[in-house]
N, CA, C and O of each residue as an XYZ file, in Angstrom:
388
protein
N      48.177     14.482     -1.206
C      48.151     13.822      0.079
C      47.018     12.790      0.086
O      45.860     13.136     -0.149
N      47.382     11.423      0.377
C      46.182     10.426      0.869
C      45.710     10.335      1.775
O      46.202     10.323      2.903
N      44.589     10.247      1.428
C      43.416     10.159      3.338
C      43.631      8.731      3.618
O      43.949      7.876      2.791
N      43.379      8.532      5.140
C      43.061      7.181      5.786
C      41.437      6.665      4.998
O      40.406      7.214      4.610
N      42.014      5.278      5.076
C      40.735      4.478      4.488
C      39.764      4.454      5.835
O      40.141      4.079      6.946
N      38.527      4.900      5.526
C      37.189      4.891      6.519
C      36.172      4.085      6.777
O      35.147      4.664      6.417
N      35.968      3.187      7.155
C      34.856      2.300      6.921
C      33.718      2.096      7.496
O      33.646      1.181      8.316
N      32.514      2.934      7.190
C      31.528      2.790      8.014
C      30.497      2.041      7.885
O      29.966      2.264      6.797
N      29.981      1.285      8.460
C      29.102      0.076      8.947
C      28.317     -0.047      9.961
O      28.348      0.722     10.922
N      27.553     -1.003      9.853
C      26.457     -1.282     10.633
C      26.465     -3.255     11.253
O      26.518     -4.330     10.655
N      26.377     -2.832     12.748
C      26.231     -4.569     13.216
C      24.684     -4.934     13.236
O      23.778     -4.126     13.443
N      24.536     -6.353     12.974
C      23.538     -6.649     12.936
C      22.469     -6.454     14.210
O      21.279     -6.675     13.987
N      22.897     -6.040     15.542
C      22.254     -6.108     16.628
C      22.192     -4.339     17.143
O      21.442     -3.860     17.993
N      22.955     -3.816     16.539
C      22.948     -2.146     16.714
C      22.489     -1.275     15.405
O      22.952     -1.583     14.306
N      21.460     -0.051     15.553
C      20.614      0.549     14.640
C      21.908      1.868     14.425
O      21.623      2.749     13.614
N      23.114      1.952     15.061
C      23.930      2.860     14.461
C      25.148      2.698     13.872
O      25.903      1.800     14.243
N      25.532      3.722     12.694
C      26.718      3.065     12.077
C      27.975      4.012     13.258
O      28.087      4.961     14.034
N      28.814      2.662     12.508
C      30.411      2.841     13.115
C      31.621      2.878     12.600
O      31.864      2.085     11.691
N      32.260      3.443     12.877
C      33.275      3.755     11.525
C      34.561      3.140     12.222
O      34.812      3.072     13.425
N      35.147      2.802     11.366
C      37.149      2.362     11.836
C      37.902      3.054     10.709
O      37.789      3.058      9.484
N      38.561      3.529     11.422
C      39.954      4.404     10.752
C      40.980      3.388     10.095
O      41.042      2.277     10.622
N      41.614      3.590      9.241
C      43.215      3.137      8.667
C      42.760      1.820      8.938
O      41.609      1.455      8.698
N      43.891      0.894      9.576
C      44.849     -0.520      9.411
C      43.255     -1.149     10.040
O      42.726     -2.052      9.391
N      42.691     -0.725     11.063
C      41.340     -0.985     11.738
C      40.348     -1.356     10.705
O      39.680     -2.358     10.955
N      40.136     -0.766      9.642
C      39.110     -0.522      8.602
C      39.304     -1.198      7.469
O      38.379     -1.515      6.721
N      40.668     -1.499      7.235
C      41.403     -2.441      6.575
C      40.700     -3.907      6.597
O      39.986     -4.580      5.854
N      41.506     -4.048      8.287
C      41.245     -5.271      8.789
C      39.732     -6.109      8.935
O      39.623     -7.334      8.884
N      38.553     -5.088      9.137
C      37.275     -5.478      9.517
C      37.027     -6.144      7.721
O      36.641     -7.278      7.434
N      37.376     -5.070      6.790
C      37.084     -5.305      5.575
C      37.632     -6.844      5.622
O      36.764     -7.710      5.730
N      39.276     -7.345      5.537
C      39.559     -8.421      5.282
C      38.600     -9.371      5.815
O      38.184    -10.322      5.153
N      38.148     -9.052      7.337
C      37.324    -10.128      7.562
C      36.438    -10.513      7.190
O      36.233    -11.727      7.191
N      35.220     -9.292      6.541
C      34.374     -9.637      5.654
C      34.459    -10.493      4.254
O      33.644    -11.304      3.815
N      35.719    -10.048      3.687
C      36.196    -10.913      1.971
C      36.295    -12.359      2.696
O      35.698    -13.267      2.118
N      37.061    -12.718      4.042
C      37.376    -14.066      4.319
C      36.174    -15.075      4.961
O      36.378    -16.264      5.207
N      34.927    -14.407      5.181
C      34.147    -14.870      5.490
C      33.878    -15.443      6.641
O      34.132    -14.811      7.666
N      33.077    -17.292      6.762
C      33.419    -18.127      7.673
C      34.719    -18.454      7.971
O      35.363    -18.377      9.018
N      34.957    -18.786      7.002
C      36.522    -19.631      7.061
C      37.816    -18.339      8.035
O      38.954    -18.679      8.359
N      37.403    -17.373      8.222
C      38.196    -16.853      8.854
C      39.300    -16.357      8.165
O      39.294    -16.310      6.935
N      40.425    -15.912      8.957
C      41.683    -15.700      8.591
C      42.947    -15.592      9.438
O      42.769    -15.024     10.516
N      44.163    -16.006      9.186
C      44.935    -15.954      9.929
C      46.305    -15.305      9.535
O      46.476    -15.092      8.335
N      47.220    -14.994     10.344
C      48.469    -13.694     10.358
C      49.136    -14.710      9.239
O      49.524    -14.105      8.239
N      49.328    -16.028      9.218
C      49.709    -16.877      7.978
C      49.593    -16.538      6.763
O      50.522    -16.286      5.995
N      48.017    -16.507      6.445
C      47.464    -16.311      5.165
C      47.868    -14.873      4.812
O      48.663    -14.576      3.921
N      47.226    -14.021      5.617
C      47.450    -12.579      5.658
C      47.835    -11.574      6.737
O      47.208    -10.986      7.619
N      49.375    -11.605      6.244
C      49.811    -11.316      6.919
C      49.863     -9.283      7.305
O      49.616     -8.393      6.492
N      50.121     -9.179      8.250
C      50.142     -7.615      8.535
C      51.095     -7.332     10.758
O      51.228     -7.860     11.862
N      51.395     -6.158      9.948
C      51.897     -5.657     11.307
C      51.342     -6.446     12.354
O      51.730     -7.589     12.599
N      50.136     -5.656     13.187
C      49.642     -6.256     14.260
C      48.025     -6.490     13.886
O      47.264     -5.523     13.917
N      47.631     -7.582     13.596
C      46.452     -8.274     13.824
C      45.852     -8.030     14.607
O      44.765     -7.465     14.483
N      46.697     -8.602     16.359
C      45.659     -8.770     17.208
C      45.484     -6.972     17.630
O      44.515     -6.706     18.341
N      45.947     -6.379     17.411
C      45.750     -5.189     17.936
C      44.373     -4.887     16.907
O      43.339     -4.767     17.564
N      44.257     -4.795     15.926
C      43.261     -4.419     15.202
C      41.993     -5.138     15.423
O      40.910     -4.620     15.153
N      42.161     -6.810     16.109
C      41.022     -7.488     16.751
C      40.561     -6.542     17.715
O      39.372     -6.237     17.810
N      41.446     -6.078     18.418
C      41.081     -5.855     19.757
C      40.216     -4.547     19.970
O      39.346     -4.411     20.830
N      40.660     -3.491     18.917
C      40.035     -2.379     18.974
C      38.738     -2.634     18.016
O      37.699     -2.051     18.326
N      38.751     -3.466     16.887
C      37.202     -3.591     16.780
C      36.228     -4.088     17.664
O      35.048     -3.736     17.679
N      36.816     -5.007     18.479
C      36.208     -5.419     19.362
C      35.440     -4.865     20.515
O      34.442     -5.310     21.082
N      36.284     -3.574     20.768
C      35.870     -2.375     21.343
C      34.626     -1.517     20.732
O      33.761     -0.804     21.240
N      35.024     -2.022     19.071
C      33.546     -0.646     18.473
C      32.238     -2.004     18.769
O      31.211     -1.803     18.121
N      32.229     -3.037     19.480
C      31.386     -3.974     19.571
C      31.133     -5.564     18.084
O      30.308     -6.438     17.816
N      32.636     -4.980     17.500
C      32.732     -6.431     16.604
C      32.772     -7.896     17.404
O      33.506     -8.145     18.361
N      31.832     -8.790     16.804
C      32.344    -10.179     17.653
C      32.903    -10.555     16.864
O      32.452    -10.752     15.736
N      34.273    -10.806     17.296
C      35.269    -11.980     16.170
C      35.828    -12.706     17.425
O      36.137    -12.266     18.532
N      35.861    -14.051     16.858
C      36.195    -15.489     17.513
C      37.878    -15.481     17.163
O      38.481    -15.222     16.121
N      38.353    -15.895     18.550
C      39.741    -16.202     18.365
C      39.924    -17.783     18.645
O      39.974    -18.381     19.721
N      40.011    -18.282     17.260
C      40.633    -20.142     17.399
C      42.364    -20.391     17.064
O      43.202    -20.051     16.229
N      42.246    -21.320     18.470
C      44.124    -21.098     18.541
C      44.514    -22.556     17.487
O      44.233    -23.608     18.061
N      45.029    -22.712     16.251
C      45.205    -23.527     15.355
C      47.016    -24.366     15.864
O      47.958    -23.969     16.550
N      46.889    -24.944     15.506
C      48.594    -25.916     15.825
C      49.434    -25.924     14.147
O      48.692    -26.175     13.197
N      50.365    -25.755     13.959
C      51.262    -25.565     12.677
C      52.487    -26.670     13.089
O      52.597    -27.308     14.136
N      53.028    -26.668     12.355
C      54.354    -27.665     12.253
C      55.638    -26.575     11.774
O      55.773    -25.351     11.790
N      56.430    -27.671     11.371
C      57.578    -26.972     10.906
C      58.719    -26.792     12.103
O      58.692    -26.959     13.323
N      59.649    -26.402     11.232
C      60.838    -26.078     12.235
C      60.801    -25.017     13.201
O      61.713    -24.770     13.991
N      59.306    -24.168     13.073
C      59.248    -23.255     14.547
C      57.726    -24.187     14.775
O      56.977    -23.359     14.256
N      57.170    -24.872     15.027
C      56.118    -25.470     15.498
C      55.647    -24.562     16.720
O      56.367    -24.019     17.559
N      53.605    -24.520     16.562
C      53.397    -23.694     17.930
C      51.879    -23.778     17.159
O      51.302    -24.680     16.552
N      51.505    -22.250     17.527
C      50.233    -22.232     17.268
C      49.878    -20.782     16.675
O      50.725    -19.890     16.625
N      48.839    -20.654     16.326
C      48.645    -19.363     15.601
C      47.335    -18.663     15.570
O      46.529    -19.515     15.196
N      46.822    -17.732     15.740
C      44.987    -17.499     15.442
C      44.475    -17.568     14.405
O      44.968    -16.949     13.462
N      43.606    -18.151     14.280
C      42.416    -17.551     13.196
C      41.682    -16.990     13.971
O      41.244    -17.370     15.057
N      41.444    -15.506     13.087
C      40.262    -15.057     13.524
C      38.900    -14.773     12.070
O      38.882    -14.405     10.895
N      37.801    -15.298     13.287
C      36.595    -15.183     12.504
C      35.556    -14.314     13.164
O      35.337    -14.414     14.372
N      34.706    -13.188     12.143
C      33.966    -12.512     11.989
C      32.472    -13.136     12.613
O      31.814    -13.802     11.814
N      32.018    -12.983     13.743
C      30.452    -13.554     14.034
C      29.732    -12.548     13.801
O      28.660    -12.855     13.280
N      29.909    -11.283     14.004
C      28.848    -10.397     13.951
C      28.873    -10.170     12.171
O      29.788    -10.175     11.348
N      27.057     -9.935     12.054
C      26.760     -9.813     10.822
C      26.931     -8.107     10.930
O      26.444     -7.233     11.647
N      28.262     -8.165      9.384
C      28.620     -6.447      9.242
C      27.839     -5.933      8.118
O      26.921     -6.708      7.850
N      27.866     -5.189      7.576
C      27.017     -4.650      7.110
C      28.145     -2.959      6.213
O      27.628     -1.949      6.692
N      29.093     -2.617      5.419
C      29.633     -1.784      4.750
C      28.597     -0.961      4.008
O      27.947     -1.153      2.981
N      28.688      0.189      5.040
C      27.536      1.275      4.638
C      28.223      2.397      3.215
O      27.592      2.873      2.271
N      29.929      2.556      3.603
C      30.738      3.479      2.783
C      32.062      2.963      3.218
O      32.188      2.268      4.226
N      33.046      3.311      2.445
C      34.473      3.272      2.048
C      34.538      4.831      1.538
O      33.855      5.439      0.714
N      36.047      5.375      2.670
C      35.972      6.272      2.150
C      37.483      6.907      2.077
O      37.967      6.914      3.209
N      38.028      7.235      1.474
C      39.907      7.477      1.420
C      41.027      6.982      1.042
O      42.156      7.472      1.044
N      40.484      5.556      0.579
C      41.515      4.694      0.418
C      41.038      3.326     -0.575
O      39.944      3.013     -1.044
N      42.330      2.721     -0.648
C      41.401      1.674     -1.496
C      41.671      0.016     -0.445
O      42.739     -0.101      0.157
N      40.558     -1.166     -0.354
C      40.495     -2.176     -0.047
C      40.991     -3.232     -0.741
O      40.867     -4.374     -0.299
């Protein structure tokens, strides 16, 4: 049986770590590999994004939502999201990144 991937960390403005479960823990990770430049459901794609924004956002992650314009035969717009708070990956634990 596989465990959920765990990811516990530290924000730059809080002295305690915080952990995110599964697709959550996933996601914080991607944001760290993508850096400034952000990332978007384009590049990397997954189920629900903004849901996984939203609940880090809750453990006190700041990530910036910029609404980008695309073309093409469905033309519209799309997020990037970028990582402001400095994270800090204390352990990985259950899974692989």
């Amino acid at each position: 049986m596989s465990k959920r991937l765990a990811v516990t960390f530290t924000l730059d403005d809080r002295p305690d770590d915080l952990t995110a479960i599964g697709r959550d823990g996933w996601a914080l990770c991607e944001l760290v590999k993508a850096g400034d430049a952000g990332l978007t459901t384009l590049q990397n794609p997954a189920p629900r994004w903004s849901h996984y924004i939203w609940k880090l956002r809750g453990l006190g992650v700041n990530i910036e939502t910029v609404d980008e314009s695309h073309g093409g035969p469905f033309a519209g717009t799309h997020a990037r999201y970028k990582l402001k708070s400095r994270v800090r990956v204390v352990d990985l634990a259950g899974g692989a990144v």
